[in-house]
VOGU-3710 file (C-alpha; in Angstrom, 3 decimals, decimal comma):
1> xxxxxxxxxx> 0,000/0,000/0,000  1,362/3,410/-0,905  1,643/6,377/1,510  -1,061/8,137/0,351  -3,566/4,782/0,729  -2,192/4,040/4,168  -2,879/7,963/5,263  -6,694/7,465/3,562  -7,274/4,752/5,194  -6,138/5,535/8,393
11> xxxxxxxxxx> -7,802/8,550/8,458  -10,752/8,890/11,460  -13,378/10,509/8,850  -12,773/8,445/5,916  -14,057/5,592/7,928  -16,797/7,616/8,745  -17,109/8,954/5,048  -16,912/4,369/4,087  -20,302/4,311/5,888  -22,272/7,216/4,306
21> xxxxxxxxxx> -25,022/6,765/1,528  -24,360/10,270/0,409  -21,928/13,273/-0,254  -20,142/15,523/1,841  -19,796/18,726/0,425  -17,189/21,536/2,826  -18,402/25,040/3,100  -15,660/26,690/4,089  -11,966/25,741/3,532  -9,484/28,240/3,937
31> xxxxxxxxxx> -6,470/27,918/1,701  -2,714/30,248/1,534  -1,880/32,036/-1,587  1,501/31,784/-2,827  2,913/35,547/-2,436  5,378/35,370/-5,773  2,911/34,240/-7,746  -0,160/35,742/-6,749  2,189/38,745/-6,799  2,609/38,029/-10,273
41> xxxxxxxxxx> -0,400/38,188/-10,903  -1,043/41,820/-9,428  1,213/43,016/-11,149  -0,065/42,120/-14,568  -3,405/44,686/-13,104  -1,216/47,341/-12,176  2,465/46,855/-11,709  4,953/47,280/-8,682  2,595/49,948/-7,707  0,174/47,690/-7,515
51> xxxxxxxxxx> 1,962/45,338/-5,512  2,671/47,541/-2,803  -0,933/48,384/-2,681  -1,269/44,686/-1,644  1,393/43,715/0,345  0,279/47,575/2,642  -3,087/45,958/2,699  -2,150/42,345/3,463  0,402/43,961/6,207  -1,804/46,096/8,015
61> xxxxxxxxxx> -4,761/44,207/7,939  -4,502/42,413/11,527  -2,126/45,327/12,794  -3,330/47,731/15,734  -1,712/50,919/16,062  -1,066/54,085/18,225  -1,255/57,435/16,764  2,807/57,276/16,512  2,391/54,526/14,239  4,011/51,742/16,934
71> xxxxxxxxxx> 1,839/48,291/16,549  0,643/46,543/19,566  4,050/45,041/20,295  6,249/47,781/20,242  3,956/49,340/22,823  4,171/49,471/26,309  1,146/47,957/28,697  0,567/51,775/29,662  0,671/52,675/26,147  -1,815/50,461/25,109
81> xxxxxxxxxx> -3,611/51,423/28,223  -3,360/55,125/27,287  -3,780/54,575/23,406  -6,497/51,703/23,973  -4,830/49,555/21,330  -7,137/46,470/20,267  -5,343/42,818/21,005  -5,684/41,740/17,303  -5,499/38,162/16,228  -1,742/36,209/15,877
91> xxxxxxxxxx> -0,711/33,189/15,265  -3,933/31,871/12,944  -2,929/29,469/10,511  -1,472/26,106/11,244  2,252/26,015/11,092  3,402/23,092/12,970  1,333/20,653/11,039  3,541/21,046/8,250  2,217/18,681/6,042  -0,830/20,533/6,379
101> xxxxxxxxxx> 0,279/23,906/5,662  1,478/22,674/2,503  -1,807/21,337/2,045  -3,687/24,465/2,374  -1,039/26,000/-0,390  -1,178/23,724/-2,381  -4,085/23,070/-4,837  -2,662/19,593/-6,152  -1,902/18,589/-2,724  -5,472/20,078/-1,023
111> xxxxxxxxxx> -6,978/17,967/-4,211  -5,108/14,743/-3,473  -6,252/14,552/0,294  -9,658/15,567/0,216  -10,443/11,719/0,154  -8,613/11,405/3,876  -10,736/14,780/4,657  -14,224/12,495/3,969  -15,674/15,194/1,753  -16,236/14,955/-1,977
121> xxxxxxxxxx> -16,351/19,003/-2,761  -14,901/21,881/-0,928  -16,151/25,704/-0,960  -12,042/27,773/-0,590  -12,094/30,669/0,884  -8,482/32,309/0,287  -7,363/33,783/3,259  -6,419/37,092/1,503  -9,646/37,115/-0,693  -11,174/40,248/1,027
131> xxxxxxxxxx> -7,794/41,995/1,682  -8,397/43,910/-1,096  -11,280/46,104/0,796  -8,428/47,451/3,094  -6,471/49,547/0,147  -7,546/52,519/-1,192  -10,298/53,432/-3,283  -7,955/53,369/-6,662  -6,825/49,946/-5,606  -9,652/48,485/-4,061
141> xxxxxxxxxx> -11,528/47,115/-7,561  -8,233/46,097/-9,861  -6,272/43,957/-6,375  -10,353/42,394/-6,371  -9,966/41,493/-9,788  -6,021/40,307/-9,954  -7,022/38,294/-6,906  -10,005/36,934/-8,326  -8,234/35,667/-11,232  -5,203/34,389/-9,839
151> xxxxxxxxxx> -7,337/32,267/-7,461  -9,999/31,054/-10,473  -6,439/30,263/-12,668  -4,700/28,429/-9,528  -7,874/25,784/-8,571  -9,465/25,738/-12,483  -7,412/22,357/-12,926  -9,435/20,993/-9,475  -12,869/21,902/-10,320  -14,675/18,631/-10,293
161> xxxxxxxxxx> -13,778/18,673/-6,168  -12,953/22,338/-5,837  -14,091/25,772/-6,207  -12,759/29,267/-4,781  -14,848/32,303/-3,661  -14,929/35,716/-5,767  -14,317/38,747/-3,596  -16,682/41,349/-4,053  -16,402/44,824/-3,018  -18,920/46,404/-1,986
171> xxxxxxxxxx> -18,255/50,112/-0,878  -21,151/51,032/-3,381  -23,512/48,819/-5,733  -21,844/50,064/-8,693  -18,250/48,265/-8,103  -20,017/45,455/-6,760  -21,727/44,809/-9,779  -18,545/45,368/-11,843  -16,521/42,662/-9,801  -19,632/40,159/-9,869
181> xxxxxxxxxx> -19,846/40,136/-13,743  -16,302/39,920/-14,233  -15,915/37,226/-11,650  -18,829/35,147/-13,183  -18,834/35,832/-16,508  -15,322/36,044/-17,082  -13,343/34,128/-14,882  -16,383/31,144/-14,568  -16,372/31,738/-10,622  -19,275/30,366/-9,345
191> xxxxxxxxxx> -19,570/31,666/-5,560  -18,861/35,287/-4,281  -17,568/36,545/-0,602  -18,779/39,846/1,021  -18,055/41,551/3,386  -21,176/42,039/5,856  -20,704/45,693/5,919  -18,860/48,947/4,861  -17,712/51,053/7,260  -18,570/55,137/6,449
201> xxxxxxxxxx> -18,195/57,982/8,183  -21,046/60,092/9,900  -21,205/63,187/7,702  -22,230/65,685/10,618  -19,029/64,775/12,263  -16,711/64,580/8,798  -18,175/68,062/8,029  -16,744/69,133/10,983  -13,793/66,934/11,732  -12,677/66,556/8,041
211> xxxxxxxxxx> -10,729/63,343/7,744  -7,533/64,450/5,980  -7,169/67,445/8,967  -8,334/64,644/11,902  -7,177/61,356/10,765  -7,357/60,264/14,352  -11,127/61,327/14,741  -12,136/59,881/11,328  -10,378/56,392/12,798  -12,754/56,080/15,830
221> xxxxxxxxxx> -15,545/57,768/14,773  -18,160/56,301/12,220  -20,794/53,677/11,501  -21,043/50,438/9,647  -23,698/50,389/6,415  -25,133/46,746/6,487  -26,477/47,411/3,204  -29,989/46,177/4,173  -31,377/48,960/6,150  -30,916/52,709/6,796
231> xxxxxxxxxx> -27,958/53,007/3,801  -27,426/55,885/1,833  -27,074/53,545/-1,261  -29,750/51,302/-3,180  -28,582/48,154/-2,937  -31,482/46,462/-4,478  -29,482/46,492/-7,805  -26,624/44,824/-6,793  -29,105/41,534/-5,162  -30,948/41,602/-8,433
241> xxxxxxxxxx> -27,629/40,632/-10,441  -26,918/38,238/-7,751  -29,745/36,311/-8,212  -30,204/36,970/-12,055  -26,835/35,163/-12,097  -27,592/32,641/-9,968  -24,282/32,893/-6,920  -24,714/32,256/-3,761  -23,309/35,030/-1,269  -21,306/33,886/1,725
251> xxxxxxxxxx> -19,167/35,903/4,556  -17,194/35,685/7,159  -18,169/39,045/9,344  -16,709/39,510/12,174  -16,664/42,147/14,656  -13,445/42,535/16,767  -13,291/45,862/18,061  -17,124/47,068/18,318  -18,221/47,642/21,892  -17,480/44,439/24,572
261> xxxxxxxxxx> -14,846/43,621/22,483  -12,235/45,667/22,358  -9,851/44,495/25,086  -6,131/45,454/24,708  -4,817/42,195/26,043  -6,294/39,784/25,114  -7,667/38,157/21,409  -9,857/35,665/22,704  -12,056/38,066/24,862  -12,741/39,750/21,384
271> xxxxxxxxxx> -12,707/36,889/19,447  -15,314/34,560/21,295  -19,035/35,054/19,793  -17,759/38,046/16,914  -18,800/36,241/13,716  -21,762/35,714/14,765  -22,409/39,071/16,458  -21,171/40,170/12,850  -23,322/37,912/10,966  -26,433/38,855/12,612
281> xxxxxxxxxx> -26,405/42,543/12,374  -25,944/41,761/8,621  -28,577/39,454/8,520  -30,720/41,021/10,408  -30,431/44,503/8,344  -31,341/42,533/4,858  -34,157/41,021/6,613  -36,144/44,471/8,424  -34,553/45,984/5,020  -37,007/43,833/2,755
291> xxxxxxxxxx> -34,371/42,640/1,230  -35,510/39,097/1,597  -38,676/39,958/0,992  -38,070/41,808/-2,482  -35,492/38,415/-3,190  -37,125/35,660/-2,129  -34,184/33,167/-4,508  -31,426/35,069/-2,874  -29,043/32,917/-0,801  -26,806/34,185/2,035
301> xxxxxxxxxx> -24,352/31,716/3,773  -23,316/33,134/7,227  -20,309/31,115/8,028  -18,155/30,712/11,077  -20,512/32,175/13,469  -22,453/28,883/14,271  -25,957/27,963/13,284  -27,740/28,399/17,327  -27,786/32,072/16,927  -29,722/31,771/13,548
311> xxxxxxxxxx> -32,085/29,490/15,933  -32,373/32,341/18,637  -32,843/35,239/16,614  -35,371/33,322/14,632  -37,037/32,999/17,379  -37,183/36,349/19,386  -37,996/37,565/15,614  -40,794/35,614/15,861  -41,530/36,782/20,104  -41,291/40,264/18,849
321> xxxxxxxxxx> -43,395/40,388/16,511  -46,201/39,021/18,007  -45,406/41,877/21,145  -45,270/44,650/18,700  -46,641/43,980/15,442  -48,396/47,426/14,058  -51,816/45,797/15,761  -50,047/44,280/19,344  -47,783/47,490/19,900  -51,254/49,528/20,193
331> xxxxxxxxxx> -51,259/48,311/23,556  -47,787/50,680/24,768  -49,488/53,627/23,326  -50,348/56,318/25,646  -52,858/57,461/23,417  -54,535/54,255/24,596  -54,646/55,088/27,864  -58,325/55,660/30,047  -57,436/58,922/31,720  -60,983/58,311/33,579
341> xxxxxxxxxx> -60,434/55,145/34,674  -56,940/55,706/36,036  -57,931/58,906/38,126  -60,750/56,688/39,353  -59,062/53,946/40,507  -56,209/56,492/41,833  -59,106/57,462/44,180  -60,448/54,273/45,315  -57,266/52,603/46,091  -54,819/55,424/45,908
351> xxxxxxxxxx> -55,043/57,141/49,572  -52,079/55,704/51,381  -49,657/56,801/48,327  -51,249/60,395/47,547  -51,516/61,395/51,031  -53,955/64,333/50,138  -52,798/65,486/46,964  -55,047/66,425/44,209  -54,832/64,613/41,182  -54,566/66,254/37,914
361> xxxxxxxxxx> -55,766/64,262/35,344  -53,677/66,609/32,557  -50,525/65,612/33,927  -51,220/61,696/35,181  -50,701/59,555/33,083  -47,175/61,409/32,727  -46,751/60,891/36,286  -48,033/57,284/36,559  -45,370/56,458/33,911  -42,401/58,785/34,724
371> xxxxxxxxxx> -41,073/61,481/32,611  -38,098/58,064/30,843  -41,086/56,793/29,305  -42,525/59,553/27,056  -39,371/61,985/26,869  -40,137/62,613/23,236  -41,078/65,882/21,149  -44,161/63,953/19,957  -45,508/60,863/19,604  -44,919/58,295/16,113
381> xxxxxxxxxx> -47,046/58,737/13,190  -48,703/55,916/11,844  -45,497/54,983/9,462  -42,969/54,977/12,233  -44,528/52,664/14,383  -43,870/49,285/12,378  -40,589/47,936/12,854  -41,920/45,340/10,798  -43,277/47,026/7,687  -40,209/46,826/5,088
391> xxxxxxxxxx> -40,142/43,269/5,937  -43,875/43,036/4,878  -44,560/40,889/7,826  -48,092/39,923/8,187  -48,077/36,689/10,005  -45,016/34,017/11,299  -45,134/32,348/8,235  -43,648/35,582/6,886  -40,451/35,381/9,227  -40,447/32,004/8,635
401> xxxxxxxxxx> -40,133/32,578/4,637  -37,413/35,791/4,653  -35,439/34,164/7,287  -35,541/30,681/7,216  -35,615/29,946/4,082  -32,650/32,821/2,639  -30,030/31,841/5,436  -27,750/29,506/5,647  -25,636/29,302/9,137  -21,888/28,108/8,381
411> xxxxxxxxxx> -21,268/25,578/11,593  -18,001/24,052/12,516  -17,205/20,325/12,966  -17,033/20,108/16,700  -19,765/22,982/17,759  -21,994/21,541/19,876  -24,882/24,053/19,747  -25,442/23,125/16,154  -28,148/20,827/17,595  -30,496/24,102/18,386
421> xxxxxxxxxx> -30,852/24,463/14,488  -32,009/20,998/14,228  -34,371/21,392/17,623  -37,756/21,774/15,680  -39,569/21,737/19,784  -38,319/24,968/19,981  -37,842/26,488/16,937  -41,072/28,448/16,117  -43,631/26,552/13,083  -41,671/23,109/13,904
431> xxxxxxxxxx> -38,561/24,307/11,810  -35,359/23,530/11,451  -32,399/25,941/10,495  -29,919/25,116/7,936  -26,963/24,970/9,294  -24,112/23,510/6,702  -21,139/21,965/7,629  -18,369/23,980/7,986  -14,830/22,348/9,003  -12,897/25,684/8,872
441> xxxxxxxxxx> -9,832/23,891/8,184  -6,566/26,192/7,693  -7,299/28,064/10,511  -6,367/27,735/14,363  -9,122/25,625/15,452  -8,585/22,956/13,134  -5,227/21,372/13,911  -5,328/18,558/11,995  -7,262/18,504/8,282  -8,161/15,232/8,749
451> xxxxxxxxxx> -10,812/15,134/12,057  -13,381/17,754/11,029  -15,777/14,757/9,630  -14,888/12,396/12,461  -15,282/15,080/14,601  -19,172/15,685/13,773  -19,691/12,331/13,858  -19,131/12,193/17,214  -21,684/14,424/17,992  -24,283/11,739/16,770
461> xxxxxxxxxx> -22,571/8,933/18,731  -23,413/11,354/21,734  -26,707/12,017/20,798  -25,996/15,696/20,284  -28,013/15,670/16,633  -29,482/12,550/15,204  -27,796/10,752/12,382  -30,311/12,605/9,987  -29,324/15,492/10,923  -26,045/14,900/10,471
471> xxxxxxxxxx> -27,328/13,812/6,905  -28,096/17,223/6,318  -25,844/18,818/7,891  -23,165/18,007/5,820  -24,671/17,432/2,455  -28,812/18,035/2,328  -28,356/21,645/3,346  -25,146/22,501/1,736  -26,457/20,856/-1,710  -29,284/23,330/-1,388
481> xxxxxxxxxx> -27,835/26,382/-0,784  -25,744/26,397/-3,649  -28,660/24,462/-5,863  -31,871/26,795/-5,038  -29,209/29,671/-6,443  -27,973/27,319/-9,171  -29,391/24,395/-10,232  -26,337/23,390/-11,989  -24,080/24,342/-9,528  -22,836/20,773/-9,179
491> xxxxxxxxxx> -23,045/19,794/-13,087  -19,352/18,717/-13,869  -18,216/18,008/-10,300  -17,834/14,615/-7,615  -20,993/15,358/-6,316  -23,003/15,684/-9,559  -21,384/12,482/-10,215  -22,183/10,846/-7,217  -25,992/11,841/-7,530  -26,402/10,761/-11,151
501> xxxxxx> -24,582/7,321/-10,443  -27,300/7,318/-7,389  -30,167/8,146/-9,386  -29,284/5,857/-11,886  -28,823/3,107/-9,346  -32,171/0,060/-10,056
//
């Protein structure tokens, strides 16, 4: 038996993958790019200029930094105390597992040993694929599209088991478009990676504090667009070419450094819980945006995060509404109120607290309440008191439909709370969320490329989800997302194989 036998055979999860009836299809593999030759690349879009654009954005893309320009670890505990500099992530890809870093660089290699991973297709996400959104605004669309192509050119050869991600930019619909068309219709890329928001400044405080005079104000101060709600741009455009082209949109957004997690010591404290905090403000801003609503076929993979806070907030969605529908949330109005009744049962069973005091019925119900709860200049209008309206909400089946059924909740091997996506008790209608298997390898939490499969395996031996849940997990779910964008997403690949050989089985 030859090496690379003995290592598939010896491998945890392809004993587990011996024993399935069905595919396994990755969601989210994260694979190195080769710096000379992606550099190459780059400079074929722009030259050594270019390149430097890249290698300032790939550089100071995890860096914190004083207003002295010292990084985290040239500064002093009281200078980071003083400065409040943010404990950034190090040491994130696997190093030690040599074999494996080789593996995640190269696309022969990752090719050769997805059979001891146990999966039969793999979604890449190139660590550096969104780097791009960190250079200027003269870089930010041609590093996109050198990156973009070097990555479609570097796995084209390993398409029947592999496909990468197209970064998108999306600072405004108009470049987003442009990098979406030229990622699908040129370069034959097939799946596109966002980020979940763009980070702008508030134009009462640029107006004031203009950015190239304050560049330490325009650092701190600002707010994220989340493209779904409250944006200064129309991003309806940019959806409608999404789904007119059939891609699937995935991210990774994370939020290190928003409020509660911002420590200057320590990564974890900001790390633990941030793609999903991340995730759901996106999410949640295309879905009280209408955006599901207006794109029913559109297809959003949230990955990294988990799939139990897809659960929750599908949930308190659902608690919500009923509370404070445009109907229900008639019942907090003080317009509501029986001024009458109040003063009269003041009277009858008020005597002990009033102590003699006269009531005045022009001022109770203000003084029942307290001045916190109607500190306004007037009360909302009819249009500003559904929270619900964009959304088009009318009953649960609604949230169901705009949430449900357009997210997907990227879930790693070993995370145990997967099983509240799968927990139709509690899930409201009897649902189930799709969460799609996610075995993050490249990064730190995956030391060894081989366990992810094994890994969620074990969480049916424990009873954690049932083996049909596992079932989807790793294939039912993922084969949808990309399918209900595409129908022929798989056409050409293992899987597409797989099925036909199935269907075709007496």
């Amino acid at each position: 038996m030859n090496d690379r036998l003995q290592r598939v055979h010896s491998s945890r999860s392809a004993a587990v993958k011996a024993g399935l009836d069905h595919p396994v299809i990755d969601t989210d593999v994260h694979v190195n790019d080769f710096a000379p030759v992606l550099e190459d690349y780059v400079a074929q879009y722009g030259g050594n200029k270019l390149v430097d654009a890249l290698r300032k954005a790939l550089g100071g893309r995890f860096v914190t930094r004083n207003g002295g320009g010292k990084d985290w670890y040239q500064q002093s505990a009281e200078e980071r105390q003083f400065h409040r500099t943010l404990r950034a992530p190090w040491w994130a890809r696997v190093t030690r597992n040599t074999y494996d870093l080789a593996t995640y660089t190269l696309p022969a290699l990752l090719h050769e040993r997805l059979g001891e991973q146990g999966s039969d297709y793999s979604i890449l996400f190139p660590n550096d694929v969104l780097s791009p959104a960190a250079a200027g605004s003269e870089y930010r669309q041609p590093l996109h599209r050198a990156i973009n192509h070097f990555h479609a050119d570097q796995y084209r050869p390993y398409a029947d088991r592999l496909t990468p991600v197209a970064g998108i930019p999306l600072h405004s619909p108009r470049e987003g478009i442009e990098e979406l068309e030229f990622a699908v219709k040129t370069l034959g890329l097939k799946v596109i990676n966002i980020a979940g928001g763009v980070r702008r400044p508030i134009r009462a405080i640029a107006e004031k504090y203009p950015a190239a005079e304050h560049p330490e104000i325009a650092k701190q101060v600002g707010y994220i667009d989340f493209y779904g709600i409250d944006s200064e741009h129309d991003y309806d455009p940019f959806w409608a070419k999404v789904v007119e082209l059939g891609v699937p949109v995935t991210t990774h957004y994370g939020s290190q450094g928003w409020t509660g997690r911002q420590s200057i010591s320590n990564y974890m404290n900001n790390h633990i819980g941030h793609f999903a905090d991340g995730s759901q403000a996106f999410a949640k801003a295309l879905f009280f945006g209408g955006v599901t609503r207006r794109f029913p076929g559109l297809r959003v993979g949230l990955l990294e995060g988990g799939a139990d806070w897809g659960s929750h907030v599908y949930t308190h969605l659902v608690d919500r509404w009923e509370k404070r529908n445009r109907h229900a949330v008639r019942n907090y109005d003080p317009a509501e109120a029986d001024i009458e009744l109040l003063a009269s049962l003041f009277e009858r069973h008020g005597g002990d607290l009033l102590k003699g005091r006269t009531l005045d019925k022009t001022t109770l119900l203000r003084d029942s309440l307290g001045i916190s709860a109607l500190p306004h200049s007037r009360e909302p209008n009819e249009s500003e008191i559904d929270d619900f309206a964009l959304a088009g909400i009318e009953k649960v089946e609604d949230i169901r439909d705009r949430w449900v059924n357009n997210f997907y909740f990227g879930s790693e091997a070993d995370d145990r709370t997967v099983a509240a996506a799968f927990n139709d008790k509690v899930n409201p209608l009897g649902v189930k969320i799709n969460a799609i298997w996610s075995s993050d390898v490249g990064h730190w939490d995956v030391p060894e490329f081989t366990e992810p499969l094994a890994e969620t395996w074990d969480l049916v031996q424990q009873s954690v989800i049932s083996a049909a849940d596992f079932r989807a997990f790793v294939f039912e779910n993922p084969h949808r997302f990309y399918t209900e964008a595409n129908p022929r997403f798989f056409e050409g690949t293992e899987v597409g194989r797989k099925l036909a050989a199935k269907k075709g089985t007496p």
